[in-house]
Structure formats: C-alpha cells, structure tokens
C-alpha positions in Angstrom: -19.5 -10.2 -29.5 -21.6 -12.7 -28.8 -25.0 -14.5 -30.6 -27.9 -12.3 -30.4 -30.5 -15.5 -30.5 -30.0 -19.0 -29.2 -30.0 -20.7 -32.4 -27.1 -18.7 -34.1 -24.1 -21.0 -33.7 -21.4 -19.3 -31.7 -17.1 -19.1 -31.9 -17.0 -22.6 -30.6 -18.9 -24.2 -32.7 -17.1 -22.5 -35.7 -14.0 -23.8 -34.7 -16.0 -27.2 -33.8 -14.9 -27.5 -30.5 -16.4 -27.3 -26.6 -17.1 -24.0 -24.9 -14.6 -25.9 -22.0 -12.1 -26.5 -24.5 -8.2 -26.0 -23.4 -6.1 -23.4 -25.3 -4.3 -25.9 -27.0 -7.8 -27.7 -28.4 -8.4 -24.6 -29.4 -5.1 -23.9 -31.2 -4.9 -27.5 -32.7 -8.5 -27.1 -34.4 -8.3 -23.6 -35.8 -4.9 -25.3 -37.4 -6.7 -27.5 -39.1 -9.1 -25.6 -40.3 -6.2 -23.3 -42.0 -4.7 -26.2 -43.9 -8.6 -26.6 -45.2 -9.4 -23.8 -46.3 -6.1 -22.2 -47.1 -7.4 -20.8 -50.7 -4.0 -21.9 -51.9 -5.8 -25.3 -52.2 -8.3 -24.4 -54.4 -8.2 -23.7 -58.1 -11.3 -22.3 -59.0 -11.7 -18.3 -58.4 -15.2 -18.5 -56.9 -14.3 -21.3 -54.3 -10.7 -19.5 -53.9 -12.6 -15.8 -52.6 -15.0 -18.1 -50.4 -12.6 -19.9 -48.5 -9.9 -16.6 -48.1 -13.6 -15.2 -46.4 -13.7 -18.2 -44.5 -10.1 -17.9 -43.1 -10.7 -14.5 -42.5 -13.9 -15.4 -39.7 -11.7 -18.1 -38.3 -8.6 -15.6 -37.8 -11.0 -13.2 -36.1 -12.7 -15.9 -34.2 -9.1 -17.4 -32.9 -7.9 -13.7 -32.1 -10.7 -14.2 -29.5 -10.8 -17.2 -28.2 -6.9 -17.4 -27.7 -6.6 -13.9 -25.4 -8.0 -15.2 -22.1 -9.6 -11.7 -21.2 -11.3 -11.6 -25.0 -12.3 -14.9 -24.4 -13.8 -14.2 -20.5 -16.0 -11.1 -21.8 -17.1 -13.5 -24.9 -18.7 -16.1 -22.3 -20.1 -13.4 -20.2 -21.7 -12.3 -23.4 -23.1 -16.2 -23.5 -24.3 -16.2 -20.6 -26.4 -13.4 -20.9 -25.6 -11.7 -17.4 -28.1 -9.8 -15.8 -27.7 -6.6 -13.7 -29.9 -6.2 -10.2 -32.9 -3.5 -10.6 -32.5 -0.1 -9.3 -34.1 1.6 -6.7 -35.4 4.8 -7.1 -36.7 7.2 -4.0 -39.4 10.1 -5.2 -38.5 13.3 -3.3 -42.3 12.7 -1.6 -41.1 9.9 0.3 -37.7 11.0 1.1 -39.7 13.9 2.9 -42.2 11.5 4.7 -39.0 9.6 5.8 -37.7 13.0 6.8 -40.8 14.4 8.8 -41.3 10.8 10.7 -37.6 11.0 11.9 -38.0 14.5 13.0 -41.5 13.6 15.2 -39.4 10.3 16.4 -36.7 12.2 18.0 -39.1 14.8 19.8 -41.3 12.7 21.3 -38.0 10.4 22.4 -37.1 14.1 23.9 -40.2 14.5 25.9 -40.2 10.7 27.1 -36.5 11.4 28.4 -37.8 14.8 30.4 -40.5 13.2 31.8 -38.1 10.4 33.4 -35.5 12.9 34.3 -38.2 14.8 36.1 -39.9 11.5 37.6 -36.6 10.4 39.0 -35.8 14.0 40.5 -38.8 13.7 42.1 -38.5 10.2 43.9 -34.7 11.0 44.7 -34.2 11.2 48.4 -32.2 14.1 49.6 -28.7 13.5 50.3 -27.2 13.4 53.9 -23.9 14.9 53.9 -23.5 18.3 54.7 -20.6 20.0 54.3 -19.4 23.0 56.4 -16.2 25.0 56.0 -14.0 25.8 59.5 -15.6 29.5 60.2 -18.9 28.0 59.9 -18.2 25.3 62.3 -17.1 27.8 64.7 -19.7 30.6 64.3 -22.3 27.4 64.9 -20.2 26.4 67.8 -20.8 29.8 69.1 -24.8 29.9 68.9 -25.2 25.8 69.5 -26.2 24.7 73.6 -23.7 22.2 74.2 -24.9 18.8 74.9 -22.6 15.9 76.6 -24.4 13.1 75.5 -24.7 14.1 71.8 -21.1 15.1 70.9 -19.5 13.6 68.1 -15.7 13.4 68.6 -13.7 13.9 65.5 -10.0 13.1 65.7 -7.6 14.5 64.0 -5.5 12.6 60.7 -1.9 12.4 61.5 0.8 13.8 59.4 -1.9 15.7 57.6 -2.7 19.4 57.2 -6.6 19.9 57.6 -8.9 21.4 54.8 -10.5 24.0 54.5 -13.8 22.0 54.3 -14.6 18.8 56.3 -17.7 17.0 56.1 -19.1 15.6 59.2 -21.3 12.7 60.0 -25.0 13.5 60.1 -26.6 12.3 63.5 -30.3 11.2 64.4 -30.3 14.7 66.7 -30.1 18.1 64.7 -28.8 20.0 67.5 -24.9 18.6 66.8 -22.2 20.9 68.7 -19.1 20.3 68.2 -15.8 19.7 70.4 -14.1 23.2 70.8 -10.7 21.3 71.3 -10.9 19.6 68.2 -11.5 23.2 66.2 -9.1 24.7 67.8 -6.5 22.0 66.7 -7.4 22.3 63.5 -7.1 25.6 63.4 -3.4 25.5 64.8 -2.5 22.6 62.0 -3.9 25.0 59.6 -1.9 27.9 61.1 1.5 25.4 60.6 0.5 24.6 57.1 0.7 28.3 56.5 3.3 29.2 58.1 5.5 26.0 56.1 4.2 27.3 53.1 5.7 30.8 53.4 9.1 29.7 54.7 8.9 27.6 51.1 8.2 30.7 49.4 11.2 32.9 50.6 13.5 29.6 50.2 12.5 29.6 46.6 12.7 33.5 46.0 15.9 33.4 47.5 17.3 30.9 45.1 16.1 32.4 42.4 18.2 36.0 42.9 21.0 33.6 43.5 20.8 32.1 40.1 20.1 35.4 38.7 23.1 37.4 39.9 25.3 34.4 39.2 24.0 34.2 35.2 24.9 38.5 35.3 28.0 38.5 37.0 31.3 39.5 34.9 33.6 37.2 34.2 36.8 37.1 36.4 39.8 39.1 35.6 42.7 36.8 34.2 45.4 36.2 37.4 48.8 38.4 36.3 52.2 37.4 37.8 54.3 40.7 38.7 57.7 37.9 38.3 59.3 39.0 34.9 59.4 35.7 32.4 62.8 34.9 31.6 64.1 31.5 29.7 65.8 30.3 32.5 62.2 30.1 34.7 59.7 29.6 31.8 59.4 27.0 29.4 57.1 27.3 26.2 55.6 24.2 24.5 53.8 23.7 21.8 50.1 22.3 22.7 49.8 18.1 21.4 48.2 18.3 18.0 44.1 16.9 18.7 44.1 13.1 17.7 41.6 12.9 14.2 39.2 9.9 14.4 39.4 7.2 11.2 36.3 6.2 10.5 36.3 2.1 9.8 36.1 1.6 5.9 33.9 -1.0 5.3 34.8 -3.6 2.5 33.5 -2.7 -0.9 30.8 -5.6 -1.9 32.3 -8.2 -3.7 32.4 -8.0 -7.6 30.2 -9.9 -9.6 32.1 -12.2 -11.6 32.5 -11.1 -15.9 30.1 -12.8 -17.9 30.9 -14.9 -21.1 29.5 -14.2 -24.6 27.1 -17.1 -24.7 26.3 -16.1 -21.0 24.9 -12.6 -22.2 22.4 -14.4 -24.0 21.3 -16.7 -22.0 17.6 -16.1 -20.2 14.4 -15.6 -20.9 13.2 -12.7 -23.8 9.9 -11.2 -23.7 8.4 -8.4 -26.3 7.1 -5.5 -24.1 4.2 -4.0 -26.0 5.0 0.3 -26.9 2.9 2.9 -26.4 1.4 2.6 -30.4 -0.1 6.1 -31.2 0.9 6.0 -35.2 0.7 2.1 -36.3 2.2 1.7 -39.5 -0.5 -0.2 -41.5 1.7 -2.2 -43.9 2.9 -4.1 -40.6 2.0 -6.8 -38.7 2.4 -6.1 -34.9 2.9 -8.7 -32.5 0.4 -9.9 -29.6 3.7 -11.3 -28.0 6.8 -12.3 -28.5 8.7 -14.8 -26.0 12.2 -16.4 -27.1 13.8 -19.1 -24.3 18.4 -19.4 -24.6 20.4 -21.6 -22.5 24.1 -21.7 -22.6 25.7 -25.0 -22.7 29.4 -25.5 -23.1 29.5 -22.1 -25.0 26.7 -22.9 -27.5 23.8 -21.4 -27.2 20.4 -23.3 -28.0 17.0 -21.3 -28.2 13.0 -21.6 -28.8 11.6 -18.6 -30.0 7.5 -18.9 -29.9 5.6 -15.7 -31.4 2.1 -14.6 -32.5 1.3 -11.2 -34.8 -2.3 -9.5 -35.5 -3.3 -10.5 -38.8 -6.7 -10.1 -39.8 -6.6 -8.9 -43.6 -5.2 -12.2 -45.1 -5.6 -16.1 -44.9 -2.9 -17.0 -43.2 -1.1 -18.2 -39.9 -0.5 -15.7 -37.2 2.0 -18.3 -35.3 5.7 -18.0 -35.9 7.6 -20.6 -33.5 11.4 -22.3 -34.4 14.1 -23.7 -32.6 17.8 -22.6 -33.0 21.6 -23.5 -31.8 24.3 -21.0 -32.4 27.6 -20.0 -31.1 27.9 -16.1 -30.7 30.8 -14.0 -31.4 31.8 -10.2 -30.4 28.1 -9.8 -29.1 26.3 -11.3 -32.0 24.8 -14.7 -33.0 24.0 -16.1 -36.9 22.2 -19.3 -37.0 20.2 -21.0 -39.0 16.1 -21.8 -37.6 13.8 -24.5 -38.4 9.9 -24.7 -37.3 6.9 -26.4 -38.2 5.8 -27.6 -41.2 8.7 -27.6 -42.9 9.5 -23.9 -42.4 12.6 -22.8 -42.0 15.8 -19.6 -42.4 18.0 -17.6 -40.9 18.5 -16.1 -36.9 20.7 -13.4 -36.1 20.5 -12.0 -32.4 22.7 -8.8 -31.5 22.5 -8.0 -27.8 22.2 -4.1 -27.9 22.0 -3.1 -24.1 22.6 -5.1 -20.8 19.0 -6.5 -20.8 18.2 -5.6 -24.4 18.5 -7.8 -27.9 17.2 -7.1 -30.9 16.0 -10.1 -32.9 15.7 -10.2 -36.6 14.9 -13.5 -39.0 13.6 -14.4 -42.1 12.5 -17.6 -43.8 13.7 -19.2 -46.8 11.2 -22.0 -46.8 8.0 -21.1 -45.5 6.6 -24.4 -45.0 2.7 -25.4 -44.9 2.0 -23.8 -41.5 4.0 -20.8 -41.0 2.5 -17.5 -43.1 5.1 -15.0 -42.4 8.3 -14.6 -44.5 10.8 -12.2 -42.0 10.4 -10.5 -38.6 12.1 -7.7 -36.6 11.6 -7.1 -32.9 13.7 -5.4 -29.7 13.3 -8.2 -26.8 13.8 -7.8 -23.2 15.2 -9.8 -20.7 13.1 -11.0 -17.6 14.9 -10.5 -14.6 14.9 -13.0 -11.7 
C-alpha cells in the first residue's frame, strides 16, 4: 500500500534507492541492508529485536518491489490515480428526452404527408395506356376509321404476342386501329396455343411411358429345352474379385534414445499448485528456475530460487552453481553459492519432463538464510 500523505517516505526510499530503479538496484541495496541489520551482528538484546523488526519491513518491502505486478499497483498507488465522474440521469429528464423524441417523430410524419400529398398533386398524368386484345377489338368495332390518323403497328418476329400491348398515344384521341394487324395477332396467339398443347400431350405421353416401364415385371429367365450333358457344357468356377492393397505409408522415423546426462539437460521451472492447506512451518517458493547443459557427459547447472519469508530476518534468495555426472537416472553433486554458502545436490529425474530436486547446505555462508530445500521441477518444452 502506498503513503497516505506526501511527506511519509515511501518503499524506495526505505531501500534508499530511485522510484526508476532496475530490479537488480533494487536487489543489490536490500542486500545490503540484510548484512546491516542482520541482528546476528548485534550483541545487545534491545538493538538485536530492533534491527530483526527492521529486517522484517525490508523483507516485506522487497517482496513488493521485486514482483513486477506488486510493484505496478504500488506506483499506481503513488500516483494517486483518479477515476472520471459519473453521470447520473433523474427519471424527470429521461421522460422529457422521451416526450421530445416522441413530438420529433410526428411532426417529421406530418412534414412527410404533406410532401407526399404536394407532389401527387403537381404529378402529371401518365401517357401510356394500356389495352388488352378484346379491348382493342370491341374499340375497333365502335371507332370511325380515319386514313390519315392510323398508327401502323408491325408485328415482332419470331415472337408470340401478349395478351396486353401498349400502344403509342397520339395528339388525336380518336385512334383506330389497323384490322390486319389484330387479326395477325390474333392468329400468332392462336399458334402459340395451339404449340403449347401439342407440348402438353408430348409430356403426358412420356410420362405413362416412364411409369409403365418403372411397374413392369421383370422378364422371365430364357430356358434351353437341349438336355446339358458333359460332352456340350463346360462349368467354371467364376475368377475370385481382385482385393485392393491400400499403400502403407512409412512409419515416422524414430527419435533417436537419449543419454543419461541428455535427460537432464534443459531448462527447469517450479510450477506454482493449487495451495488450499499451506503447511505453516514451510517456506513456499515464489519461483524456482534451475539451467543444465550436457557437455561430454557431465552435466553443469545454475539453479536460482526465491521462497516467501516474512517471519524472520533473513535472505529469501537461494542461488548455486553445480557439475555432476549422473548415473541410472540420478545425479549427487556437491553446490557452492554466494557468500561462502555451500552443500550437497542430488537431482532424480522422476517422469519424462519431471525432476525432483532436493539440497541442503553444510555451510551457509553470510548471504544465504536457508539450510535445505525440496521441490518437483518441470521441464520447459521448446
């Protein structure tokens, strides 16, 4: 959590470094504050509690400022973010809003009638008219024909005429129409018909075709009344049916056996469990990360570790570099790390991507806190 005024001196400046300082600044200072206050240094009881209180804020403060997502809320909490005001509509207004849109979209309504009706009005009529063949004929009937004002219309070839066919409109109202032209019309119409039909019957005679052919019985089998005898018949047996062989395809190729220090050899991570009963005696890890490469058989590691430790004055970093030579799945080594510290490695690869990891210090030096550690590792695959 961060300050609640100004002038309270935040994590940084307990640690004495920048608020941009790098992980490792970070890590290298709170170090040294551990070798100063360690109350192992001190003699007196007083001064001894103080600085074991002392190491316990700087633990807390370095479990924070070394998590990256601990240390992102922490400067958010600096910063003092502020969250953009909420608007808040009273039901009055949300009904003024509501009655306005509903008076918009009549009077947008009525504005729409009035230009439909405004446009109807101004809209000239329009000058086709349409008139079907019997019409044409009973006004061909009652019309005075006129020479001069006859409109010829000729007819479309290769075409059957319509039942409707719209004629020209002429300055003169009394139009009559050529009776030659009707009646040719009329006989196309007549041909049309008459093509249709003979479709028709082609069609339903087809179909009783198909249909007596689909119920028809099937032929009798064709009997020879010529006894069979040996001498004029000759039985064979039918060619047994050839069985396809589907192509086998070539089985992949196999991946070549690995060695003993080959099995190790990778990179080991911790993966956090599901913790629902933490035993509170022990001190679990924030991560765990261990580095092998095989050379020549031999197997050198770096094995780099931090554990939640907030009840004691001491180091949560365990980090030691090893070379051993495994045997029948198993490796025995001795460690050293920093400060001085060092003890004994023994790795036993327990699955094809599992190893369990368990060492313990003989010496633990004037950095490291912890005396022995036990973890299941998993390998990282590429």
């Amino acid at each position: 959590m961060g300050p609640d005024r100004p002038s309270e001196i935040d994590y940084y400046e307990d640690l004495g470094v920048e608020r941009g300082a790098s992980a490792e600044e970070i890590r290298d200072s709170f170090r040294a504050l551990v070798r100063l206050l360690h109350p192992d240094h001190q003699q007196d009881a007083g001064l001894k509690a103080i600085a074991e209180k002392q190491l316990r804020k700087m633990n807390r403060i370095y479990a924070v400022l070394s998590d990256p997502e601990r240390r992102r809320k922490y400067d958010l909490s600096l910063q003092g973010e502020s969250r953009p005001p909420t608007l808040v509509f009273s039901s009055v207004s949300a009904l003024k809003a509501k009655e306005l849109l509903t008076r918009f979209v009549w009077i947008g309504t009525a504005l729409l009638g009035v230009a439909i009706l405004i446009w109807l009005a101004t809209e000239p009529p329009s000058a086709p008219v349409l008139l079907s063949s019997d019409r044409a004929s009973a006004s061909l009937r009652n019309a005075q024909p006129v020479a001069s004002q006859t409109a010829a219309v000729p007819p479309a070839a290769n075409s059957i005429a319509s039942p409707v066919m719209p004629f020209p409109q002429t300055a003169n109202t009394n139009q009559a129409i050529n009776t030659d032209d009707v009646g040719q019309l009329r006989a196309a119409l007549r041909a049309a018909r008459s093509e249709r039909d003979d479709a028709r019957r082609e069609l339903d005679e087809l179909k009783s075709h198909q249909d007596a052919a689909a119920h028809a019985p099937a032929p009798a089998p064709v009997v020879s009344s010529q006894p069979l005898t040996s001498a004029t018949t000759t039985l064979t047996d039918p060619a047994p049916p050839r069985l396809a062989i589907p192509y086998a395809a070539a089985p992949p190729p196999r991946k070549p056996a690995l060695t003993e220090a080959q099995k190790f050899a990778g990179f080991w991570f911790f993966a956090k469990p599901v913790q629902a009963n933490r035993n509170k005696n022990l001190y679990y890890p924030e991560f765990i990360e261990a580095m092998l490469t095989e050379q020549n058989g031999v197997i050198h590691g770096r094995y780099r570790s931090r554990y939640q430790i907030v009840d004691r004055a001491i180091s949560p970093d365990v980090n030691f570099e090893f070379t051993g030579t495994p045997g029948s799945g198993t490796i025995v080594c001795p460690w050293i790390g920093q400060g001085g510290a060092k003890g004994q490695l023994i790795l036993r690869i327990t699955g094809e991507n599992d190893m369990k990891v368990d060492w313990s210090a003989s010496e633990i030096g004037s950095i490291q806190g912890l005396a022995s550690g036990t973890a299941t590792l998993t390998r990282r695959l590429e």
